[in-house]
ZAVO-29340 format. One record per residue: residue in one letter; x, y, z of N, C-alpha, C, O in turn; residue number from 1. Coordinates in nm, 2 decimals. Each point is the difference from the previous one (the first is absolute). Last residue first. Example, Ala and Ser with C-alpha at 12.3 -4.5 7.8 and 13.67 -1.06 7.14 Angstrom:
2
> residu  n_u  n_v  n_w  ca_u  ca_v  ca_w  c_u  c_v  c_w  o_u  o_v  o_w  num
> S  1.28  -0.22  0.71  0.09  0.11  0.00  -0.08  0.11  0.08  0.05  0.11  0.01  2
> A  -0.02  -0.68  -0.02  -0.09  0.12  0.00  0.09  0.12  0.00  0.10  0.00  0.07  1
END
This chain:
159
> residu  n_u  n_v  n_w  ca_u  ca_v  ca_w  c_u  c_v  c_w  o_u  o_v  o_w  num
> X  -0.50  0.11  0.68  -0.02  -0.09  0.02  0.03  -0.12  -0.02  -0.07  -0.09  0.05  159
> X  0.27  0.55  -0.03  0.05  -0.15  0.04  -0.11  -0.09  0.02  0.03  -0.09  0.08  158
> X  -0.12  0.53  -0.19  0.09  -0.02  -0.08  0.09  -0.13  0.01  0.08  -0.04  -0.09  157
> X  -0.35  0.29  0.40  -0.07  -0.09  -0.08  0.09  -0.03  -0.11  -0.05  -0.10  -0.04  156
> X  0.30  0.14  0.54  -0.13  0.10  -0.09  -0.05  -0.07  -0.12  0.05  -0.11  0.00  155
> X  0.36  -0.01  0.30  -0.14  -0.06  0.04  -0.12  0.09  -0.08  -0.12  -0.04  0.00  154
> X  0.54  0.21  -0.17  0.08  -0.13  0.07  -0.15  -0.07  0.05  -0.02  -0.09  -0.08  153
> X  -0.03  0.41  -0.17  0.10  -0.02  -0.07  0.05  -0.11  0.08  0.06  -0.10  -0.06  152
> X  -0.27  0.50  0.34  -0.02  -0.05  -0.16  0.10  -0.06  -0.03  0.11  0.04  0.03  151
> X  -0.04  0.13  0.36  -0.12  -0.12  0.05  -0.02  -0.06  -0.16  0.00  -0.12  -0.03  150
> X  0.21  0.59  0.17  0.08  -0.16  0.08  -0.02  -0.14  -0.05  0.07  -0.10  0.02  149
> X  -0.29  0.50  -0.18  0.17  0.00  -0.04  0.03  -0.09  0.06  0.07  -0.08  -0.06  148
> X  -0.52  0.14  0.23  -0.01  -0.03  -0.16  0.15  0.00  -0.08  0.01  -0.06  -0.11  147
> X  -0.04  0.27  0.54  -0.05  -0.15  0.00  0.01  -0.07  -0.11  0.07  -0.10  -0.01  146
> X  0.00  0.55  0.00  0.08  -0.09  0.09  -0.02  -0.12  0.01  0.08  -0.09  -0.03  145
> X  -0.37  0.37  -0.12  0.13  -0.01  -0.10  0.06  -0.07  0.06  0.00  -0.11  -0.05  144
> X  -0.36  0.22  0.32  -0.03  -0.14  -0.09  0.12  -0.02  -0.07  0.05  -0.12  0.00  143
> X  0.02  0.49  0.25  -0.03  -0.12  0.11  -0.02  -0.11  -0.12  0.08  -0.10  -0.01  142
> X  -0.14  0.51  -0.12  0.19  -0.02  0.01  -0.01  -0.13  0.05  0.08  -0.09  -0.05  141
> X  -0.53  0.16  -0.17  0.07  0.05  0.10  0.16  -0.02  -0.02  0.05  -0.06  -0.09  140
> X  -0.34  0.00  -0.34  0.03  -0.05  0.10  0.04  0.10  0.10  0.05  0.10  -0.04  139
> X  -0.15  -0.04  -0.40  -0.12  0.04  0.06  0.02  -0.06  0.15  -0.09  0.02  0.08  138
> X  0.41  -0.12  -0.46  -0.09  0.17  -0.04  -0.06  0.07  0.16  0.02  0.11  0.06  137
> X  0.05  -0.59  -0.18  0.08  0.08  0.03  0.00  0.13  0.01  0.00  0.05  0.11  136
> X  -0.26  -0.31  -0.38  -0.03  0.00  0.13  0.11  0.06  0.10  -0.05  0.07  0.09  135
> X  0.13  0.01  -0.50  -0.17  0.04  -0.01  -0.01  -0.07  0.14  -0.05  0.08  0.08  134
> X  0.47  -0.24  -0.20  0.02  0.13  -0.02  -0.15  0.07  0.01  0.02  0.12  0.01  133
> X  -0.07  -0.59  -0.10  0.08  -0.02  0.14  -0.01  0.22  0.00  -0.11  0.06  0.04  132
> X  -0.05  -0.20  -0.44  -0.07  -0.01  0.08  0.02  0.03  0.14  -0.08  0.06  0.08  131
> X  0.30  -0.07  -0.44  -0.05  0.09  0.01  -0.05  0.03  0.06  -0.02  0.12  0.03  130
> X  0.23  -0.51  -0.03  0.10  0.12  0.08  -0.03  0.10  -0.03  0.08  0.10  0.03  129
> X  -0.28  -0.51  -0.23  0.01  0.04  0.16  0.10  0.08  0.04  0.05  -0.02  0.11  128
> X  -0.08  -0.04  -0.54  -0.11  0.06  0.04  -0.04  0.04  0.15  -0.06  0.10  0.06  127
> X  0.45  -0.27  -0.24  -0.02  0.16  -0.04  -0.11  0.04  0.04  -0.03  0.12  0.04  126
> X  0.10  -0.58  -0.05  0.11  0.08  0.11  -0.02  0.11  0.00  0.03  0.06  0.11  125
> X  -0.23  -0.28  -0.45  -0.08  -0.03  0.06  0.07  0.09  0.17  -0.07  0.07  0.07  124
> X  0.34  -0.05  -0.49  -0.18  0.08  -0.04  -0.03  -0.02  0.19  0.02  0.09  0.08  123
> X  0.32  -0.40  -0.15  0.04  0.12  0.03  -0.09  0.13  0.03  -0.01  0.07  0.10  122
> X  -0.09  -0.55  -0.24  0.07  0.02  0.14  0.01  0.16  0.04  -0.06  0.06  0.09  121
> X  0.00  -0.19  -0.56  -0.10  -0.01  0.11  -0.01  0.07  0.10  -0.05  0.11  0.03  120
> X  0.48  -0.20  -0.23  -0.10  0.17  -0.03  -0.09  -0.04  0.02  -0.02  0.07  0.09  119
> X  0.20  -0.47  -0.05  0.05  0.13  0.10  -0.07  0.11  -0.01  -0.07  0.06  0.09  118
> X  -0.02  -0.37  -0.36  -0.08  -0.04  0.05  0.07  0.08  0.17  -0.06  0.02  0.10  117
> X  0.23  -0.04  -0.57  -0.15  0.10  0.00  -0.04  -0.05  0.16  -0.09  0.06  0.03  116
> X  0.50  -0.23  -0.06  0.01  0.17  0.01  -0.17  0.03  -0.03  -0.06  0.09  0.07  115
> X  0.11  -0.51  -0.11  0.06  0.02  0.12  0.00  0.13  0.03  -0.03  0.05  0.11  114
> X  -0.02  -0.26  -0.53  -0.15  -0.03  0.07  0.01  0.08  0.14  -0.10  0.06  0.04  113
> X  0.47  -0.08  -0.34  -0.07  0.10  -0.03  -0.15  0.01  0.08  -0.08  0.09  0.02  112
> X  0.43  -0.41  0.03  0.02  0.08  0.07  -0.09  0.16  0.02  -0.02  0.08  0.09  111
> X  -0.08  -0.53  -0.32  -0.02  0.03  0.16  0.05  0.12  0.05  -0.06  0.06  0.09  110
> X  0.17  -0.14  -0.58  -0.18  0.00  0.03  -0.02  0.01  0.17  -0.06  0.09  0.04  109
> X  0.50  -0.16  -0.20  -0.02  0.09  -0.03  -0.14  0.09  0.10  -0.02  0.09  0.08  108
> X  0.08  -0.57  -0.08  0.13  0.06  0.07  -0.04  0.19  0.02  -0.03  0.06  0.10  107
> X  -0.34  -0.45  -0.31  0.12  0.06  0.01  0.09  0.04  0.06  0.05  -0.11  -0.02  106
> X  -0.47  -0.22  0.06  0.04  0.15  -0.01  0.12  0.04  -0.01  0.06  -0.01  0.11  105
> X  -0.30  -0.51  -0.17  0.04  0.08  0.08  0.04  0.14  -0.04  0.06  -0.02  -0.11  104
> X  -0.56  -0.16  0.06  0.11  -0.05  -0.06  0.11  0.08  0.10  -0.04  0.09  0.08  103
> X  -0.46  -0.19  0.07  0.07  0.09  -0.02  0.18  -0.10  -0.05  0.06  -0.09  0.06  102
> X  -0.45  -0.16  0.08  -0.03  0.09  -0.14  0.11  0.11  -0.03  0.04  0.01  -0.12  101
> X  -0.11  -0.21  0.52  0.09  -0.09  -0.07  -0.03  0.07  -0.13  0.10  0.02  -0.07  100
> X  -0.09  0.25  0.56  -0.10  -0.09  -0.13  0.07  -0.06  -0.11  0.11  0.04  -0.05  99
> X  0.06  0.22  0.52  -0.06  -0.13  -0.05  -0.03  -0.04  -0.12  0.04  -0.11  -0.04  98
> X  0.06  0.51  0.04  0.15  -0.04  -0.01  -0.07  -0.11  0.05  -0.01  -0.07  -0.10  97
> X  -0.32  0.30  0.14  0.04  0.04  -0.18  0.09  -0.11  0.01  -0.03  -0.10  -0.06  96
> X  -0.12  0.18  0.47  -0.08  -0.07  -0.03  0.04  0.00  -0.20  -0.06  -0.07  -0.09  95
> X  0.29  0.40  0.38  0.04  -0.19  0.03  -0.09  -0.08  -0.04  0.04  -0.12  0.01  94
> X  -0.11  0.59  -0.13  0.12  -0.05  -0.06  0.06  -0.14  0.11  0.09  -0.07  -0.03  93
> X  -0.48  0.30  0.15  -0.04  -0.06  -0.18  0.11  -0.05  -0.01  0.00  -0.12  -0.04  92
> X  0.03  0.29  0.48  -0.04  -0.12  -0.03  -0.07  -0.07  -0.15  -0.04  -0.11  -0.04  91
> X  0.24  0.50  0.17  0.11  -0.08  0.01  -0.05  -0.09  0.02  0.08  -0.10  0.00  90
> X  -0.41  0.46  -0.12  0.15  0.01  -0.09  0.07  -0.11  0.06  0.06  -0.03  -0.10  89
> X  -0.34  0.12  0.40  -0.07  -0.07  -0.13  0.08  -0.05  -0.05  0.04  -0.12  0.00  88
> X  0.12  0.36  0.34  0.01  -0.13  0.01  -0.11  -0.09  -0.13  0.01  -0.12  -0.04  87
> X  0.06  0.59  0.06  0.13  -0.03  -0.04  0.01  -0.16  0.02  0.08  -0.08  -0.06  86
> X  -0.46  0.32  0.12  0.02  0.00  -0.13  0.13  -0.05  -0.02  0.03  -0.04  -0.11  85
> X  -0.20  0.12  0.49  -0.13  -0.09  -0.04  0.10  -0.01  -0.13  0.03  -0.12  -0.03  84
> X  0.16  0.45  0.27  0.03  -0.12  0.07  -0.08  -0.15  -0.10  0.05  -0.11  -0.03  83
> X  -0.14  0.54  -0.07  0.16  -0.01  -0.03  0.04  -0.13  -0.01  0.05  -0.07  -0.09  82
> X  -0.46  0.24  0.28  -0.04  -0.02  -0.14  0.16  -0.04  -0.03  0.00  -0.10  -0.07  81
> X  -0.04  0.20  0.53  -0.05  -0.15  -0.02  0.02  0.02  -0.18  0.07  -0.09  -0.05  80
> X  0.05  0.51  0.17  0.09  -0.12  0.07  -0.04  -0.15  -0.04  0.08  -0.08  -0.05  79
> X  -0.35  0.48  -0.06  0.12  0.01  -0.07  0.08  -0.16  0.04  0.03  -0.10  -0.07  78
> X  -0.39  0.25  0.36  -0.03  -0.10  -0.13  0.11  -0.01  -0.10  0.02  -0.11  -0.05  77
> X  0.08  0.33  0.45  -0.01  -0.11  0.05  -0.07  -0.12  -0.14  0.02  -0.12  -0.02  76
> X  0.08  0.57  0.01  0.12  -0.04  0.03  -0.07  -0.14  0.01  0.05  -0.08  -0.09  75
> X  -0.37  0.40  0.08  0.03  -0.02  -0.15  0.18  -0.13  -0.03  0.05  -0.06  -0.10  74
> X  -0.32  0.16  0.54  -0.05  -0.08  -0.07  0.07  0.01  -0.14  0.01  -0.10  -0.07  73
> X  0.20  0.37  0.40  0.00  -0.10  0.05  -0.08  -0.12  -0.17  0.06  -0.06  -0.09  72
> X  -0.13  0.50  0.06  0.14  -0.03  0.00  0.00  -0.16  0.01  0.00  -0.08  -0.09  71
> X  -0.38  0.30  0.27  0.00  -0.04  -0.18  0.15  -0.05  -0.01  0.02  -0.13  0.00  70
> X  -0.07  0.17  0.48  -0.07  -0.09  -0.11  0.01  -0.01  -0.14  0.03  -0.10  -0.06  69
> X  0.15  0.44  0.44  0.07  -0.04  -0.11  -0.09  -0.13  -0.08  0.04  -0.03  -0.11  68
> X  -0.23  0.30  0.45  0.01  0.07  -0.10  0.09  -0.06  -0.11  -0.01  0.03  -0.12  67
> X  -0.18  -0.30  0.48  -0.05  0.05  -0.08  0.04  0.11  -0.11  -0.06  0.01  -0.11  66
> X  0.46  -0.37  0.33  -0.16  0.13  0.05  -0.07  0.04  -0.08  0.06  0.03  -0.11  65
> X  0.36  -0.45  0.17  -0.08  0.09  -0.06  -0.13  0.08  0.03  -0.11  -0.04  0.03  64
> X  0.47  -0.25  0.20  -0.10  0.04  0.02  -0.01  0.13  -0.07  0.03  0.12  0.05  63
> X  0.32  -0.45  -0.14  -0.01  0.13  -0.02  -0.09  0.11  0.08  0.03  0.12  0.01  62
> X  -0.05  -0.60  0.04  0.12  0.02  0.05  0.07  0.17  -0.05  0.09  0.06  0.06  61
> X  -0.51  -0.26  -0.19  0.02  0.02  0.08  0.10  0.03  0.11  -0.02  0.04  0.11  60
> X  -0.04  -0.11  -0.60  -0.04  0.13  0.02  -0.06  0.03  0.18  -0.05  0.10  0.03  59
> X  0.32  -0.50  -0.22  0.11  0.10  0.04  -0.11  0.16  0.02  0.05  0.10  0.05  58
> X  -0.30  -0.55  -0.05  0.13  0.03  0.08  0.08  0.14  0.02  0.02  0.07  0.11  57
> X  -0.36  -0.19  -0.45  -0.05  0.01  0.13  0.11  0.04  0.11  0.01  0.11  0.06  56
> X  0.15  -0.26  -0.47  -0.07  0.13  0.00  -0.03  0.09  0.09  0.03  0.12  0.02  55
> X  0.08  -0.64  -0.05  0.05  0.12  0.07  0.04  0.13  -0.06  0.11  0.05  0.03  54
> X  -0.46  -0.36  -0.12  0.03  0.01  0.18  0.13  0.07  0.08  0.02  0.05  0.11  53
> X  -0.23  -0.06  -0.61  -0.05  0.07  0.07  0.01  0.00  0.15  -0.05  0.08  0.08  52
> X  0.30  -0.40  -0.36  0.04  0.14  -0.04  -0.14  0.12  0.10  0.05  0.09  0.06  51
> X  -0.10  -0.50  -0.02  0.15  -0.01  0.03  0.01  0.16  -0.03  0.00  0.09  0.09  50
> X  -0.34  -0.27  -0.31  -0.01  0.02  0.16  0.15  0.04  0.08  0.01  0.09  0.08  49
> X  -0.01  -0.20  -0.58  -0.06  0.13  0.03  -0.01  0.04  0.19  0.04  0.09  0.07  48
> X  0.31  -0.41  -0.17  -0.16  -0.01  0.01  -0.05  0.13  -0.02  0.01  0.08  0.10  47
> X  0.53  -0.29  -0.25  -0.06  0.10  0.06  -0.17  0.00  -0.02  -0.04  0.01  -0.12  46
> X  0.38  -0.43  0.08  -0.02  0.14  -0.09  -0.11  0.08  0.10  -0.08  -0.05  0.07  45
> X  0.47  -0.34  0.02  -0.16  0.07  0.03  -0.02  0.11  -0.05  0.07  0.10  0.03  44
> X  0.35  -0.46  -0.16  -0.03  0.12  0.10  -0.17  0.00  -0.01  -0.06  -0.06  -0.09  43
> X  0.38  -0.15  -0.25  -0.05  -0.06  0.10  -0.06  0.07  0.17  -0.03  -0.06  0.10  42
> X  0.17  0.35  -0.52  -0.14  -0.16  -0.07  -0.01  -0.10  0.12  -0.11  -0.05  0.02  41
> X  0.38  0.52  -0.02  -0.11  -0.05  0.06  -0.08  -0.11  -0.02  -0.11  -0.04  0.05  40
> X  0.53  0.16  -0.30  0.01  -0.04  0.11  -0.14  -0.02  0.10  -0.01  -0.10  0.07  39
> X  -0.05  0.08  -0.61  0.00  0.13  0.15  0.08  -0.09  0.09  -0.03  -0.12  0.01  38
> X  0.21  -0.08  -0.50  -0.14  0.05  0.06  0.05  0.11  0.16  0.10  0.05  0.05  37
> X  0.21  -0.30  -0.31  -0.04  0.09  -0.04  -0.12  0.08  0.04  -0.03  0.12  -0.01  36
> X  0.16  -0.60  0.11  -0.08  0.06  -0.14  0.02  0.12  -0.05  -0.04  0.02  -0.11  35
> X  0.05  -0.08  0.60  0.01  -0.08  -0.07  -0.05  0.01  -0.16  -0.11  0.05  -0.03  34
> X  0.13  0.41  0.28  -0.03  -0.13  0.05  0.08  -0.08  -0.10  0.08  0.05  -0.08  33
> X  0.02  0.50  0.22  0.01  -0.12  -0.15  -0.08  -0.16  0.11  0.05  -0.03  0.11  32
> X  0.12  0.48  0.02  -0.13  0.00  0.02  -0.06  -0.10  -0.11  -0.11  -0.01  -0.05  31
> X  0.59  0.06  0.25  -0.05  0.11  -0.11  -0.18  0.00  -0.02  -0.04  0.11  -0.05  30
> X  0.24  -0.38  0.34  0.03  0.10  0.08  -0.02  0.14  -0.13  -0.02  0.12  0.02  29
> X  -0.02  -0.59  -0.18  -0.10  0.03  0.10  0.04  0.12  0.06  -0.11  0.05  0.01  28
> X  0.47  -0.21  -0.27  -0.16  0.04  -0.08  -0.10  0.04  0.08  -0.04  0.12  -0.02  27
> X  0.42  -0.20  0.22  0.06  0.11  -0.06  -0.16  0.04  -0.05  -0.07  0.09  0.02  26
> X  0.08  -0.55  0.09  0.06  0.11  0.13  -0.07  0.12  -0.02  -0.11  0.03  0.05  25
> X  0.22  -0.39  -0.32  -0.18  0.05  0.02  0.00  0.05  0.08  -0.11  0.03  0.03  24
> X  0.57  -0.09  -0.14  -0.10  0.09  -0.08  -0.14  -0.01  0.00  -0.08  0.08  -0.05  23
> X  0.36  -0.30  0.33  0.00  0.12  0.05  -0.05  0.08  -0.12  -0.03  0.11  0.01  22
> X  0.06  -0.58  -0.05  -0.09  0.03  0.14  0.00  0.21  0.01  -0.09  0.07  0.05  21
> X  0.30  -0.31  -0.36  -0.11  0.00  -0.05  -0.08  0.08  0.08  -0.08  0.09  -0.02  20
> X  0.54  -0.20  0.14  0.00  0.09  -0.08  -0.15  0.07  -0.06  -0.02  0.12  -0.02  19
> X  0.15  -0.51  0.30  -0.03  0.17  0.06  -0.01  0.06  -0.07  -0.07  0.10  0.02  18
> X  0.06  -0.50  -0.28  -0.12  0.00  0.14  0.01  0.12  0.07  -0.10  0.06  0.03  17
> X  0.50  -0.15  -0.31  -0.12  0.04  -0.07  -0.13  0.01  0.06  -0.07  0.09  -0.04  16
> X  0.47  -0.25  0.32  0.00  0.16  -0.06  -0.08  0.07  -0.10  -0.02  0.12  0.00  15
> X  0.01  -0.61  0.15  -0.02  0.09  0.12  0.02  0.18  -0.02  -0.05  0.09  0.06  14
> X  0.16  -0.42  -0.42  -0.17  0.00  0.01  -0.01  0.08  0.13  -0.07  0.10  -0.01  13
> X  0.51  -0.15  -0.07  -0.03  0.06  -0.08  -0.15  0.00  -0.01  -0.05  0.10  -0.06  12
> X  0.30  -0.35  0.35  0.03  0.13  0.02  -0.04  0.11  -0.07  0.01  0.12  0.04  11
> X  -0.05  -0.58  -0.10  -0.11  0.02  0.11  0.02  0.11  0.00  -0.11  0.06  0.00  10
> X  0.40  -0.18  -0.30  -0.20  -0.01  -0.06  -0.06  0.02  0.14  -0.12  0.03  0.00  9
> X  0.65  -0.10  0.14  -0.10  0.13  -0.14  -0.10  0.03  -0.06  -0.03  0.12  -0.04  8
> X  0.09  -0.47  0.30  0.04  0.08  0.08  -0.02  0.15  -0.07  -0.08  0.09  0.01  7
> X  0.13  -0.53  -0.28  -0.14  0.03  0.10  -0.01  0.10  0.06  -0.10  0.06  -0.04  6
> X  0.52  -0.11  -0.18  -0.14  0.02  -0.05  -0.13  0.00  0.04  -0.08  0.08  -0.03  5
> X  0.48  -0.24  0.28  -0.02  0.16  -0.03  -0.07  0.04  -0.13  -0.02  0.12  -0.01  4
> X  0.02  -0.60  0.13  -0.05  0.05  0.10  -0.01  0.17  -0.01  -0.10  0.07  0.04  3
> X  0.29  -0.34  -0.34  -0.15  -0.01  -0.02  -0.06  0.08  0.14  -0.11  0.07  0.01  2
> X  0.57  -0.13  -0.10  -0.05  0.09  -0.09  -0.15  0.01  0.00  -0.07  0.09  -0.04  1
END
């Protein structure tokens, strides 16, 4: 009897361990870190430089032309200001969720923290796609092309 008890508590800790295992799974792939927090907290947060190198990048892999510049420039500050602001924003809220001062937060309270902090997200998405649509505007068929293939997967939006 002792033995199929064992057997059963091993069987049953090995099923709460995957079980755990695949809800930080689940969390992380929702954009959730440890804590609740950013999945990016162990990751490299984006360098303003970073951000102007590949700027640099795609406005050469576009080879943008003098006439499309303004475009190009108003796209390209739109982008980093997004970019600057979205990693601020995710770096106050892992240095907040460090601090021992901070009591723990609700259930409720997180999720509400979570949606203001999508519509963020969201504003900030809107902005770059007034932006994207204004440079676009003004692209060759040749750049469209490029810029359809190329955005989204190595473009700035992945730093």
């Amino acid at each position: 009897m002792k033995r199929r008890q064992k057997i059963t508590l091993t069987l049953l800790a090995a099923a709460t361990i995957g079980i755990g295992a695949m809800a930080t799974s689940y969390a992380t792939d929702m954009g959730m870190g440890p804590g609740g927090g950013c999945a990016m907290a162990g990751k490299k947060m984006a360098h303003p430089a970073r951000i102007d190198s590949k700027l640099a990048e795609m406005k050469e892999i576009l080879k943008i032309g003098s006439e499309q510049e303004e475009a190009w420039a108003t796209f390209a500050k739109t982008m980093k200001r997004q970019k600057t602001e979205m990693m601020s924003a995710m770096q106050a809220k892992m240095q907040q969720r460090t601090s021992d001062e901070q009591p723990a937060q609700a259930a409720p309270d997180r999720i509400d923290e979570r949606i203001q902090s999508m519509k963020q997200r969201v504003a900030g998405m809107e902005t770059v796609a007034a932006a994207m649509k204004q440079l676009y505007g003004v692209l060759t068929p040749q750049q469209k092309e490029v810029l359809d293939s190329r955005f989204g997967q190595d473009m700035p939006m992945q730093f």
